[in-house]
VEXDREN-2710 file (C-alpha; in Angstrom, 1 decimal):
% VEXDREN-2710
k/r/px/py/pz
1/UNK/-83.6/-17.5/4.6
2/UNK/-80.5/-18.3/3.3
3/UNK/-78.2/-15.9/0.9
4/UNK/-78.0/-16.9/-2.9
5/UNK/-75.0/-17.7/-3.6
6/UNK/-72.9/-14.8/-5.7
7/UNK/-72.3/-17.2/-8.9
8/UNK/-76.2/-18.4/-9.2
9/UNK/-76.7/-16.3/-12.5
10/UNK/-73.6/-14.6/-12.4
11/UNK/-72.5/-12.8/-15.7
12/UNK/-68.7/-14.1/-15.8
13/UNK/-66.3/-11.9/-18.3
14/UNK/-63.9/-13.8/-19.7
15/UNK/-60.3/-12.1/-20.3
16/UNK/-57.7/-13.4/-22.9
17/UNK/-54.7/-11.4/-21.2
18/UNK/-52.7/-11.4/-24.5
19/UNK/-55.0/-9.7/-26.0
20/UNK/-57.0/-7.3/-23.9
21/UNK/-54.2/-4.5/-23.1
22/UNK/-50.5/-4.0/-23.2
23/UNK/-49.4/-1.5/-20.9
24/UNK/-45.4/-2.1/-21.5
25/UNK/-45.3/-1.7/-25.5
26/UNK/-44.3/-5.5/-26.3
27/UNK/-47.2/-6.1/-28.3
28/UNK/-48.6/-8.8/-25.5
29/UNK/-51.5/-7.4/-23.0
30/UNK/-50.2/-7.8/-19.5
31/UNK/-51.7/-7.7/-16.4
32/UNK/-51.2/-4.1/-15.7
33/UNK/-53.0/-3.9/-18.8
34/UNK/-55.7/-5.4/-17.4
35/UNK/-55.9/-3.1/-14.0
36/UNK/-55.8/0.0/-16.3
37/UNK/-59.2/-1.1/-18.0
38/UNK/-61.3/-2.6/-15.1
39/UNK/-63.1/0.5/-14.7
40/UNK/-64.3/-0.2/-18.2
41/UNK/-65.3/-3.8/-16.8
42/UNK/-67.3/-3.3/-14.0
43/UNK/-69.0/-0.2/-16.3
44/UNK/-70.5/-3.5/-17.8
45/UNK/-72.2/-4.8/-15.3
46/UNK/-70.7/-8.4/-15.4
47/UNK/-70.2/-9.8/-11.8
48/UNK/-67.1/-11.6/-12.5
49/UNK/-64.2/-11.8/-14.9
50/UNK/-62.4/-14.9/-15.8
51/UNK/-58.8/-14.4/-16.2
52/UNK/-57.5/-16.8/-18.8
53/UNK/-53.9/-18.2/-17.9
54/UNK/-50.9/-15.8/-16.9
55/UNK/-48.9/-17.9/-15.2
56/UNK/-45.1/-19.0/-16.6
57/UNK/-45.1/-20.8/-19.5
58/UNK/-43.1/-21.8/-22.7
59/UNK/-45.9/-20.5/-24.4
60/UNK/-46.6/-23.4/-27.0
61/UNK/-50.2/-23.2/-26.5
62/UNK/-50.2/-19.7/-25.3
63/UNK/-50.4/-20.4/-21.6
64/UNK/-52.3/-23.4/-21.2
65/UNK/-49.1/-25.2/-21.1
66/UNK/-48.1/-24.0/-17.8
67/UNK/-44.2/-24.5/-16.2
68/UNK/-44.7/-23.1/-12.9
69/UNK/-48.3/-23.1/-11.6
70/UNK/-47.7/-20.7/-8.5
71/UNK/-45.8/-17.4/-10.7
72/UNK/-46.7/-15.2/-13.2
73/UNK/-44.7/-14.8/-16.6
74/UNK/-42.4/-12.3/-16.8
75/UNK/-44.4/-11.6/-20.3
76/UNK/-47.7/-10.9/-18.4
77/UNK/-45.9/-9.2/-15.3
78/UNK/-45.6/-10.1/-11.8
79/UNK/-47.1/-11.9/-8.7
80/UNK/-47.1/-8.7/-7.6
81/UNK/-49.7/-7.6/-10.4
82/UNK/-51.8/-9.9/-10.0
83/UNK/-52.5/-9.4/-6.3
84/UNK/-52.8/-5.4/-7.5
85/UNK/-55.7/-6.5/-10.0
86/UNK/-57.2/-8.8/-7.6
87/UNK/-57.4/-5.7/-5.0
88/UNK/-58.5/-3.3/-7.6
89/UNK/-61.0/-6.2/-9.3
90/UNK/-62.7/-6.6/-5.5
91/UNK/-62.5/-2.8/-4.7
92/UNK/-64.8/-2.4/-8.1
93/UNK/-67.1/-5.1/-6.9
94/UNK/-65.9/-7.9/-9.1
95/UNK/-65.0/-11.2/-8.5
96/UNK/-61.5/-12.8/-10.2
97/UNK/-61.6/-16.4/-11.5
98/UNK/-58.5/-17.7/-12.7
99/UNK/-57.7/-20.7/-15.1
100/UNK/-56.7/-23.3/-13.9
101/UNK/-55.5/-26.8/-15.7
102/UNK/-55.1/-29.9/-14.0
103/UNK/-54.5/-32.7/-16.9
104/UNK/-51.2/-31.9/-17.6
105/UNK/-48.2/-29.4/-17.5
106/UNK/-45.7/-27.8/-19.7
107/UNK/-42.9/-30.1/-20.9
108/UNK/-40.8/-27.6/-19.2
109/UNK/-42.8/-27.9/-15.6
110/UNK/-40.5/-29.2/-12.8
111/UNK/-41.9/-32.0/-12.6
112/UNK/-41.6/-33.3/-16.1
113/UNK/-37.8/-32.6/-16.1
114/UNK/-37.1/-34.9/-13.7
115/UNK/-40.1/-37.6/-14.7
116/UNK/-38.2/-37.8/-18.3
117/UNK/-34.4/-38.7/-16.8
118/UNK/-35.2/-42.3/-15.6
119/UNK/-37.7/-45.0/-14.5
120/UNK/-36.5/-44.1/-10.7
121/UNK/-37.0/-40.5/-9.8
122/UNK/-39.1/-39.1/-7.4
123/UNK/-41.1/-37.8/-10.0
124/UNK/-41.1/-41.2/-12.5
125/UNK/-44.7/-42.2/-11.9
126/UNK/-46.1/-38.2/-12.0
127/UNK/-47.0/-38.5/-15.8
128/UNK/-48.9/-41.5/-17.9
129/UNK/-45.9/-43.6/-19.2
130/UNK/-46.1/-46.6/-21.3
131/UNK/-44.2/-48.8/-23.0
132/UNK/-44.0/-49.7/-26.8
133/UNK/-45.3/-52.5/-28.0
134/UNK/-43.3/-55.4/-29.3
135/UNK/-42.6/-53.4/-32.8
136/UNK/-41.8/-49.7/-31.1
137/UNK/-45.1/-48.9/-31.6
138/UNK/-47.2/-46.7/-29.4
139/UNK/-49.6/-48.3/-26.7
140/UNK/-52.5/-47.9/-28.1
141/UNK/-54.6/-45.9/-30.9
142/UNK/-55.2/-42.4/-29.1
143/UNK/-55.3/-39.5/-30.5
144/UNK/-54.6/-35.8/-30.1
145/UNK/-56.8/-33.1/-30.3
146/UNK/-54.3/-30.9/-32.2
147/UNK/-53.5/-33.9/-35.0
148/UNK/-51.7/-37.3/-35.0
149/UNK/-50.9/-40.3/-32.5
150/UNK/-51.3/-38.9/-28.5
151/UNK/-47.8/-40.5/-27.6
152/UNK/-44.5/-38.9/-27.6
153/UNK/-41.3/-41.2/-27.4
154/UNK/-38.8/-40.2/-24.4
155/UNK/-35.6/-41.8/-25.1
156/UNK/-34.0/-41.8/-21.8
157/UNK/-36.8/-43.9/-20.1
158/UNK/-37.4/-45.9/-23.5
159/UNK/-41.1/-44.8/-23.0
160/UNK/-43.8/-42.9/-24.7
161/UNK/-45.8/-40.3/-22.5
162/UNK/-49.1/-39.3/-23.2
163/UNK/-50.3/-36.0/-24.3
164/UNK/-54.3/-35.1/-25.4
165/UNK/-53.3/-32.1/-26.8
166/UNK/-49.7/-30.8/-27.8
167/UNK/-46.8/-32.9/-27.3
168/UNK/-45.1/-30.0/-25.3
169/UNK/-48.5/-30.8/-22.8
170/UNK/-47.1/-34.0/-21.3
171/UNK/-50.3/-35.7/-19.0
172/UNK/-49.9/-36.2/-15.6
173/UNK/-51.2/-39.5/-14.1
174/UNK/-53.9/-38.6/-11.9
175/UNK/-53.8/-42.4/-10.3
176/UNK/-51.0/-41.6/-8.2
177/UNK/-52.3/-39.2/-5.4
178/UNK/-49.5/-37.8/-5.2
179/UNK/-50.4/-35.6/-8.5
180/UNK/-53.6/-35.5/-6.7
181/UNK/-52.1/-33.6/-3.5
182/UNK/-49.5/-31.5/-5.4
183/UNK/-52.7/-29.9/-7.6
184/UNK/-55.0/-29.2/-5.1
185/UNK/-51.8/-27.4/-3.1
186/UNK/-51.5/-24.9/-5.7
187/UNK/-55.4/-24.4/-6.0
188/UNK/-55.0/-23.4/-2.2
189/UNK/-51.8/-21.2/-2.7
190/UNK/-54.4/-19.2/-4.9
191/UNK/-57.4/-19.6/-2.6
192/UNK/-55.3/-17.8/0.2
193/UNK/-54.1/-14.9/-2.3
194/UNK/-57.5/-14.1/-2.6
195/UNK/-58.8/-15.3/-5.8
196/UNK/-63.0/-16.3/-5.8
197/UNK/-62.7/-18.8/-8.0
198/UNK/-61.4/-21.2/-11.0
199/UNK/-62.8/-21.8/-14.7
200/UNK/-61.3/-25.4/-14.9
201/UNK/-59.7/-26.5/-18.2
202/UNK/-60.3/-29.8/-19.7
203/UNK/-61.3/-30.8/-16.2
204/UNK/-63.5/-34.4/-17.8
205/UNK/-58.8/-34.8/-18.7
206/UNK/-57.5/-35.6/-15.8
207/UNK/-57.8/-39.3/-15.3
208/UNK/-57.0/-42.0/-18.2
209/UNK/-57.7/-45.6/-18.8
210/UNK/-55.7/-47.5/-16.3
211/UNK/-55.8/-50.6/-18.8
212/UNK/-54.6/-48.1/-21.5
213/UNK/-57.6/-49.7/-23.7
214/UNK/-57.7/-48.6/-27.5
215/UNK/-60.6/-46.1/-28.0
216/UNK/-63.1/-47.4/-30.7
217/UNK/-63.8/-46.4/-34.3
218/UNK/-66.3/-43.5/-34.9
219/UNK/-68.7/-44.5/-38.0
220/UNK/-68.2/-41.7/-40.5
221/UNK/-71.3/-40.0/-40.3
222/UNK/-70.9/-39.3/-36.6
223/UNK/-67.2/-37.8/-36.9
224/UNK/-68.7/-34.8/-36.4
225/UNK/-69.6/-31.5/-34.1
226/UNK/-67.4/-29.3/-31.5
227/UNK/-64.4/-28.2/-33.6
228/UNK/-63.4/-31.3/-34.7
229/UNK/-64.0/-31.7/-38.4
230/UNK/-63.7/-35.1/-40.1
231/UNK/-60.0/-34.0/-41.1
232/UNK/-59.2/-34.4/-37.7
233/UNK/-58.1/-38.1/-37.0
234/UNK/-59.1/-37.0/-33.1
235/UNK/-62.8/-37.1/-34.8
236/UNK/-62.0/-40.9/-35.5
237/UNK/-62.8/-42.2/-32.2
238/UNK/-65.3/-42.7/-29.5
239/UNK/-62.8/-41.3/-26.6
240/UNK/-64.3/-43.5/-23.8
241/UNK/-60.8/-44.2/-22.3
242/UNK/-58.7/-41.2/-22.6
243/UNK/-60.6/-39.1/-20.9
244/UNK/-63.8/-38.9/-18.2
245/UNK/-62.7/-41.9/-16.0
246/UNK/-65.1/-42.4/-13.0
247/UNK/-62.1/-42.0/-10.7
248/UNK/-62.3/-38.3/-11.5
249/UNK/-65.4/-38.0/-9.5
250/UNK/-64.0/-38.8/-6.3
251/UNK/-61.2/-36.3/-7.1
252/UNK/-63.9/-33.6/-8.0
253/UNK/-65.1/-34.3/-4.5
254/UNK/-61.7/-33.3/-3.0
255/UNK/-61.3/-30.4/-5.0
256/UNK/-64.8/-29.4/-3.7
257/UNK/-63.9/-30.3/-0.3
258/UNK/-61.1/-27.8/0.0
259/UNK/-63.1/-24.9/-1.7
260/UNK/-65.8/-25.3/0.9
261/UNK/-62.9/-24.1/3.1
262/UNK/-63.2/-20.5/1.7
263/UNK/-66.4/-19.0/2.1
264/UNK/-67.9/-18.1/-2.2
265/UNK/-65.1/-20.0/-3.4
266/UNK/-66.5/-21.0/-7.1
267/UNK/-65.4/-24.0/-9.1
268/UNK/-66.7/-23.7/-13.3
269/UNK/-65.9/-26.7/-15.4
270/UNK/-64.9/-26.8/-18.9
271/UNK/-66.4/-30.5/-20.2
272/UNK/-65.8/-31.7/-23.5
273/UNK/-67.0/-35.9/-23.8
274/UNK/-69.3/-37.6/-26.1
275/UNK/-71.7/-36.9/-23.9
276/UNK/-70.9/-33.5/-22.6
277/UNK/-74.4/-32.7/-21.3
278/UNK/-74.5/-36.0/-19.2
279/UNK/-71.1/-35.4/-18.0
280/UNK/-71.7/-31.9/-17.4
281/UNK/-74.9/-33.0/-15.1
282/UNK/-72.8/-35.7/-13.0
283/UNK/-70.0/-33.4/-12.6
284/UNK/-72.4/-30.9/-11.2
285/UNK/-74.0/-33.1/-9.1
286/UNK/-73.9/-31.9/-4.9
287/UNK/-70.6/-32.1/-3.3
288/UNK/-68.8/-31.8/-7.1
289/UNK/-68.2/-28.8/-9.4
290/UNK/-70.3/-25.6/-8.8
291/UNK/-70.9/-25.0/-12.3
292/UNK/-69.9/-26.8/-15.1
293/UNK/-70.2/-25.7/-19.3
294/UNK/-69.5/-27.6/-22.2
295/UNK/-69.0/-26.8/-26.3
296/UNK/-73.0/-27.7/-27.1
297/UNK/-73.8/-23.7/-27.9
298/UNK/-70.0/-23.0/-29.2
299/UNK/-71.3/-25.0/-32.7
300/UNK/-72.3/-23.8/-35.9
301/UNK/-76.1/-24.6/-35.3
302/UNK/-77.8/-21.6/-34.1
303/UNK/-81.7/-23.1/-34.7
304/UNK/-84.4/-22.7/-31.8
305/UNK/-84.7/-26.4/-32.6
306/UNK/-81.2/-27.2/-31.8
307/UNK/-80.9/-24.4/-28.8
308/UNK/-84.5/-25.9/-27.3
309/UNK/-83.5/-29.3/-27.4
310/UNK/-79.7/-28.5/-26.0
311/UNK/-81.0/-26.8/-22.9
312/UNK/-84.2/-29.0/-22.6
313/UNK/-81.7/-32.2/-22.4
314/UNK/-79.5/-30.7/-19.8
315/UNK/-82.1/-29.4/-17.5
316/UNK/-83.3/-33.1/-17.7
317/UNK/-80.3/-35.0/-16.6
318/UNK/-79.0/-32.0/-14.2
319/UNK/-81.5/-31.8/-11.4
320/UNK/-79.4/-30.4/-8.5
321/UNK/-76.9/-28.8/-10.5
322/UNK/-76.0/-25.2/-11.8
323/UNK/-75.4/-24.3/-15.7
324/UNK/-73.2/-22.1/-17.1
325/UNK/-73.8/-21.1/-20.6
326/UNK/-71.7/-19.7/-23.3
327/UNK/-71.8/-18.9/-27.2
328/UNK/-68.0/-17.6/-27.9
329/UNK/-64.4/-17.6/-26.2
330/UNK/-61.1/-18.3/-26.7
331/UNK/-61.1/-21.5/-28.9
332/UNK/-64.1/-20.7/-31.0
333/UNK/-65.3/-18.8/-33.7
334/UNK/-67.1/-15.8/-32.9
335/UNK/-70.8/-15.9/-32.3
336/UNK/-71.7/-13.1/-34.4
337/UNK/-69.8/-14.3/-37.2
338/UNK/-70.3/-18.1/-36.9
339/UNK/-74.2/-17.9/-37.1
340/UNK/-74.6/-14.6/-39.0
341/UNK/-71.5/-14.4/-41.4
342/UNK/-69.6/-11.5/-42.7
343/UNK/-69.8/-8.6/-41.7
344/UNK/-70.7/-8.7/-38.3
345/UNK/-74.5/-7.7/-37.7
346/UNK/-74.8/-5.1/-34.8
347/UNK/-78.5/-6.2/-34.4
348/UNK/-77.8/-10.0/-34.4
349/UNK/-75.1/-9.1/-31.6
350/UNK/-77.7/-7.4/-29.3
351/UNK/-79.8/-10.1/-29.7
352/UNK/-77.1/-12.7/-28.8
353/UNK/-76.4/-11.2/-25.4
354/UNK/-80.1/-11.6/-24.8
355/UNK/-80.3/-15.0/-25.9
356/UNK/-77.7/-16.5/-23.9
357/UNK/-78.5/-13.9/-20.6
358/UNK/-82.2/-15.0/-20.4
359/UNK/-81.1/-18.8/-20.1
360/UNK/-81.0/-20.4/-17.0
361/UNK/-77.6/-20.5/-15.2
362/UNK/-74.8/-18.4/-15.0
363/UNK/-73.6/-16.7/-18.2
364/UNK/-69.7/-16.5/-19.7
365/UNK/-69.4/-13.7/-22.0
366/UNK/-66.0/-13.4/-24.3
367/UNK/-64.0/-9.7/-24.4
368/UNK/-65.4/-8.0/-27.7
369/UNK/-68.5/-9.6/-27.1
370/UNK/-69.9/-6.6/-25.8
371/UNK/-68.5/-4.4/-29.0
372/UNK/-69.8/-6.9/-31.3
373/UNK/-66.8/-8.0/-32.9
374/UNK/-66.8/-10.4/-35.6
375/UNK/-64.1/-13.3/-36.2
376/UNK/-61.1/-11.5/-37.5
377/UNK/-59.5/-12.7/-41.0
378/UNK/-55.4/-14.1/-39.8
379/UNK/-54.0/-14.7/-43.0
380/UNK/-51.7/-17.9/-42.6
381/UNK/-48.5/-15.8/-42.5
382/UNK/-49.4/-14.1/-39.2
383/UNK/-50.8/-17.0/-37.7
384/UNK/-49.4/-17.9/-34.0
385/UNK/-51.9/-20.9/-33.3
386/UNK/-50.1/-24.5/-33.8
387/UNK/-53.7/-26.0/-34.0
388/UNK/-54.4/-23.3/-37.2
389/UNK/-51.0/-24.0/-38.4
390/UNK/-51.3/-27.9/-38.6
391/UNK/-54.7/-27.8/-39.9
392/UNK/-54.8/-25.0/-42.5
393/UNK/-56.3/-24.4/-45.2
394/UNK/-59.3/-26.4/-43.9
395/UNK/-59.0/-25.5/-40.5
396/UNK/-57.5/-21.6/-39.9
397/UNK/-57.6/-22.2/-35.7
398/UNK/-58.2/-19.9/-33.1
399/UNK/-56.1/-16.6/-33.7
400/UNK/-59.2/-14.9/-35.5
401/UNK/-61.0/-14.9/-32.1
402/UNK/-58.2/-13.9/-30.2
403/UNK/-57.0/-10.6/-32.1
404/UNK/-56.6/-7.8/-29.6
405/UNK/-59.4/-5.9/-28.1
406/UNK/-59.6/-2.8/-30.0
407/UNK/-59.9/0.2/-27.7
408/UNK/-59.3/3.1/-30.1
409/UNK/-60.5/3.7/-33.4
410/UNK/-56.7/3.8/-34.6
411/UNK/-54.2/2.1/-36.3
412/UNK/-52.7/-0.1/-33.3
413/UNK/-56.7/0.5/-31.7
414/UNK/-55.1/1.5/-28.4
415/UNK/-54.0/-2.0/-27.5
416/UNK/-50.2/-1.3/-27.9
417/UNK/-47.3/1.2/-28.8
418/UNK/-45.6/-2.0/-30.2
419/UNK/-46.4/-4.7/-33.1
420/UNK/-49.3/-6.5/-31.7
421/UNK/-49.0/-10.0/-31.3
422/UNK/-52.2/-10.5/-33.8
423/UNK/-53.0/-7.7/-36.5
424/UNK/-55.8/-6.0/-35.7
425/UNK/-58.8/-5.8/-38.4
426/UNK/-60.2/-2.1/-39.9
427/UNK/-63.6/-3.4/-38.9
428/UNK/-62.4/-4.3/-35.7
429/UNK/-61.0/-0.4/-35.2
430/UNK/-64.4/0.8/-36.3
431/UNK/-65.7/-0.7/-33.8
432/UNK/-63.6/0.3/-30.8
433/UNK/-64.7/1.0/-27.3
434/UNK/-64.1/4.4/-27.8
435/UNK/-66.3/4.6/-30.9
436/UNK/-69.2/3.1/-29.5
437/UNK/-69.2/5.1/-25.8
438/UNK/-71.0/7.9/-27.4
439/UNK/-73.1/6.0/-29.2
440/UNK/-76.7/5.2/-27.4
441/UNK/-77.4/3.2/-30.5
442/UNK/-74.5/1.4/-30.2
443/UNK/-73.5/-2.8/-29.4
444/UNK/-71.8/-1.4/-26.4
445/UNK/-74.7/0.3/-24.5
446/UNK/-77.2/-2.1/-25.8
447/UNK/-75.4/-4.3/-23.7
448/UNK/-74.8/-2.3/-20.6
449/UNK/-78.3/-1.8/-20.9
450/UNK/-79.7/-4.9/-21.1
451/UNK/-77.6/-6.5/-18.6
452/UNK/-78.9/-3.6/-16.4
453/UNK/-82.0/-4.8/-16.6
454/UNK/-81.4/-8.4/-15.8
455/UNK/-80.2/-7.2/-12.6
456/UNK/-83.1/-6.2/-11.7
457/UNK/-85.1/-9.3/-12.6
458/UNK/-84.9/-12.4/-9.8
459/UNK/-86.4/-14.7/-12.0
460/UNK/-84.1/-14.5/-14.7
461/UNK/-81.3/-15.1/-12.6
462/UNK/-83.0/-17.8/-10.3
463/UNK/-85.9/-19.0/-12.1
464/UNK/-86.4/-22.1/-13.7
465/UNK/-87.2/-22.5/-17.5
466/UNK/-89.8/-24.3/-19.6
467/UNK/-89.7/-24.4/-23.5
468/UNK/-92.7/-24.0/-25.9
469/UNK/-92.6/-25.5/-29.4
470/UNK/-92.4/-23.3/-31.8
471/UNK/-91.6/-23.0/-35.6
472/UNK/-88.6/-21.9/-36.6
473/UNK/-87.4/-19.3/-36.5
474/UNK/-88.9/-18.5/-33.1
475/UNK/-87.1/-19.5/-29.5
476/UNK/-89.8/-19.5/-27.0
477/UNK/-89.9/-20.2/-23.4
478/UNK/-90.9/-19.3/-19.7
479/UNK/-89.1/-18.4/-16.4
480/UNK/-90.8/-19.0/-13.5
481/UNK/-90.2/-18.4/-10.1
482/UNK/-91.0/-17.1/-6.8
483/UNK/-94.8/-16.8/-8.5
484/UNK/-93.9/-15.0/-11.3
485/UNK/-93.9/-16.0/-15.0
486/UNK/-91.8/-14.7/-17.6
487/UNK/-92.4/-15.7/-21.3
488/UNK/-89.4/-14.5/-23.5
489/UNK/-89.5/-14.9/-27.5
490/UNK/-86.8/-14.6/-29.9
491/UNK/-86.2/-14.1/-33.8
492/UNK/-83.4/-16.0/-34.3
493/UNK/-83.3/-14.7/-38.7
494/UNK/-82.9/-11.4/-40.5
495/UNK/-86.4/-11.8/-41.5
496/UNK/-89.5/-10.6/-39.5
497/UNK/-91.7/-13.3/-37.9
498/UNK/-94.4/-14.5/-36.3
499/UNK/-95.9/-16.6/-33.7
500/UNK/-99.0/-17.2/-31.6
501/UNK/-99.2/-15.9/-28.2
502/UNK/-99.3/-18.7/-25.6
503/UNK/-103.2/-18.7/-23.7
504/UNK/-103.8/-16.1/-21.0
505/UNK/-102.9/-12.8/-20.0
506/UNK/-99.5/-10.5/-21.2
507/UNK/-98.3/-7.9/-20.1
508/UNK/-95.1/-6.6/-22.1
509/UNK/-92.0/-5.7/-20.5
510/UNK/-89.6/-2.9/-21.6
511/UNK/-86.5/-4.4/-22.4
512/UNK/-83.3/-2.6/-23.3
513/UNK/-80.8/-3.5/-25.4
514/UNK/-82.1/-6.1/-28.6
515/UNK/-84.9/-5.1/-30.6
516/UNK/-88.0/-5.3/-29.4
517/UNK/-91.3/-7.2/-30.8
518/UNK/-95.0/-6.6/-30.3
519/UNK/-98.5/-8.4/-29.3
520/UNK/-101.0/-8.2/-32.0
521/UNK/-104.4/-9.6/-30.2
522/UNK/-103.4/-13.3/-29.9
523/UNK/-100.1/-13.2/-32.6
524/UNK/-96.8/-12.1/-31.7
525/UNK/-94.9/-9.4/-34.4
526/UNK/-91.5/-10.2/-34.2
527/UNK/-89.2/-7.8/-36.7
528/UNK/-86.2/-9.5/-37.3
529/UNK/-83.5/-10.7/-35.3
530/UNK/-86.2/-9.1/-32.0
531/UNK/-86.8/-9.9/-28.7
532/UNK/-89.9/-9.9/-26.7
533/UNK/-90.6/-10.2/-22.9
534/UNK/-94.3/-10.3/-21.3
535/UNK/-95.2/-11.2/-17.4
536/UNK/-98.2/-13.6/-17.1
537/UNK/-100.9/-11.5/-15.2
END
């Protein structure tokens, strides 16, 4: 028999570095920050944490505009951190996955320099250049996701370059393999460090439109869904050129190639297309990405209708591929907030965790997750994010999910001696690590708990899933494998339901952690926001 691989149902902890712990008094968490609270980490239970970028940067979007993509800012520490954490992470039993971003660079990268001087560099033909049309004019009509034309005009070349998101994040042009080589280098300078893997940003971004086609008009109705509202020009457009180009696949294939080369190695891939399931299935497919996630459960609609038919559509189309789910992170609104509102509901939390942990695939869970933390209220003078900044008031951007990780149940919450980079909400203190240890009650432990007792069930890491219609407000559905036959029911409202038990025989699990519901003959009692779990006999 052979091993399952360490990823297949994995519980991967995402870390925003900024914000988890700063260990030199700046106000910015660090990676020593980060080494001090592992302990904490692995207390969870999670099998993996996913380091969000550290490496140097001019920080315009916070690190995912990256200048050098083998060192670590001075602001987060040293090379010599990380390989600390990656040691300590691996001594603790968990594996480290660290960001990576192919699509493009800082506009201070290397590279870029010497791309912008001429038409004749060594570098000229590393990043998408184009030139004007006959009136100046950019190329074509593409957008960018942060607001406003894609194209940036570089007067020493007499060219524009393209950028999908900031202008300070200049593309690179994927056709030439050259880029090709000089990526999948630095993903090896990290696979020999150590690292077990890479959460890979935008990944659908690294390829464009060769014929630099315009993208076409998105009717009105459909300008909709993942974060991009309909005051968002980037919501104008079918994107069918600037991004998810069929030569990305062969690419895919190289990058898979070279991570077959180190034993566990894990690729994860961030997808975000107009059809992200579909994409998210081919990209998965043997030979490509180990995992791939998209931003279908990172939306406002949190019906059983809507999370049936989400998972139900990608279970279709991926047949030989592995899902990774997710409900918050770093770009997003938090769960508990964006489908329960203010205040953040300890019970809807617990049940969250459960929700997304008894899907199939592997799981990404965001720091504060755990705590229960709501989306914190930046007001627009303490906002950092450019994407918040451009589209306020409609829009307020991603600092309220990215406040620091409150530790203590004091006025800095044990994230700093300095002024932290984000303030830090009263509700957030409340709610502090600290607080909640002693707590049995508590979001904390219910989650410890819970993910306890997933470790000890095979077929809700391996097995495969099957949905029952329900009514709403009821998700309903079975895991099945290796002969056995879960059946797993959720109140997704405040409000008690219920539901009829499917035919045959039940017997209820204990489960730790959400609230728990109860057969009555052949009806199901669900108080609200509950959770029950039966085997078939």
């Amino acid at each position: 028999m052979t091993q399952t691989p360490w990823w297949r149902g994995a519980v991967i902890y995402q870390i925003y570095p900024r914000s988890f712990l700063d260990a030199n008094g700046d106000g910015v968490g660090d990676l020593p920050g980060i080494i001090e609270r592992l302990d904490y980490v692995a207390s969870l239970g999670v099998d993996a944490i996913w380091i969000s970028p550290f490496f140097t940067s001019p920080m315009a979007d916070f690190g995912y505009d990256i200048a050098d993509h083998r060192d670590v800012d001075p602001l987060f520490g040293t090379l010599a951190d990380f390989d600390r954490l990656l040691a300590k992470a691996h001594a603790l039993g968990l594996k480290v996955m660290i960001d990576q971003v192919f699509s493009h660079t800082s506009i201070e990268h290397a590279w870029f320099r010497e791309s912008r001087q001429d038409r004749s560099n060594p570098k000229a033909d590393w990043y998408v250049w184009a030139d004007p049309r006959e009136d100046g004019t950019p190329p074509n009509n593409w957008m960018s996701i942060f607001g406003g034309v894609a194209w940036q005009w570089e007067p020493r070349r007499e060219q524009y370059f393209l950028h999908n998101f900031l202008a300070d994040q200049p593309d690179l042009d994927f056709h030439n393999p050259a880029v090709q080589q000089a990526t999948l280098d630095y993903v090896r300078f990290w696979l020999d460090r150590g690292v077990d893997g890479f959460r890979l940003d935008s990944i659908n971004f690294c390829f464009h439109d060769k014929q630099l086609r315009d993208n076409p008009a998105k009717p009105l109705e459909k300008r909709l869904g993942r974060g991009f509202s309909t005051d968002n020009p980037y919501a104008y457009q079918y994107h069918y050129y600037n991004n998810t180009q069929p030569e990305n696949l062969p690419f895919i294939e190289r990058l898979r190639g070279l991570l077959d080369e180190y034993p566990g190695a894990v690729s994860l891939g961030e997808i975000s297309a107009e059809d992200s399931l579909a994409t998210t299935a081919e990209y998965t497919a043997p030979g490509r990405l180990h995992m791939g996630y998209s931003f279908e459960l990172l939306v406002n609609d949190y019906s059983a209708a809507y999370i049936r038919d989400t998972v139900s559509r990608l279970e279709a189309a991926m047949t030989e591929g592995w899902p990774c789910w997710a409900i918050s992170n770093h770009d997003v609104e938090r769960a508990v907030t964006r489908w329960g509102g203010h205040p953040a509901q300890p019970r809807l939390a617990r049940l969250l965790v459960a929700v997304l942990c008894s899907l199939r695939g592997s799981i990404c869970l965001y720091q504060g997750e755990e705590l229960g933390l709501g989306e914190a209220d930046v007001p627009f003078e303490a906002l950092q994010d450019p994407y918040g900044i451009t589209f306020w008031p409609n829009f307020k951007g991603r600092d309220g999910c990215r406040t620091p990780m409150p530790w203590l149940d004091a006025p800095l919450a044990g994230f700093t001696r300095g002024e932290p980079w984000l303030p830090i909400p009263q509700e957030h203190q409340a709610s502090a690590v600290a607080v909640q240890e002693h707590d049995p009650h508590s979001v904390l432990n219910a989650f410890r708990q819970f993910l306890a007792w997933r470790r000890t069930m095979p077929t809700l890491l391996l097995g495969d899933i099957r949905f029952l219609d329900t009514a709403e407000p009821v998700l309903m559905f079975e895991r099945v494998h290796a002969g056995e036959t879960l059946l797993l029911a959720f109140n997704l409202s405040a409000e008690a339901a219920q539901v009829a038990l499917p035919e045959g025989q039940w017997h209820a699990l204990h489960v730790p952690g959400p609230d728990a519901g109860h057969a009555d003959g052949d009806q199901l009692q669900l108080p609200a926001q509950a959770m029950y779990c039966a085997r078939r006999a």
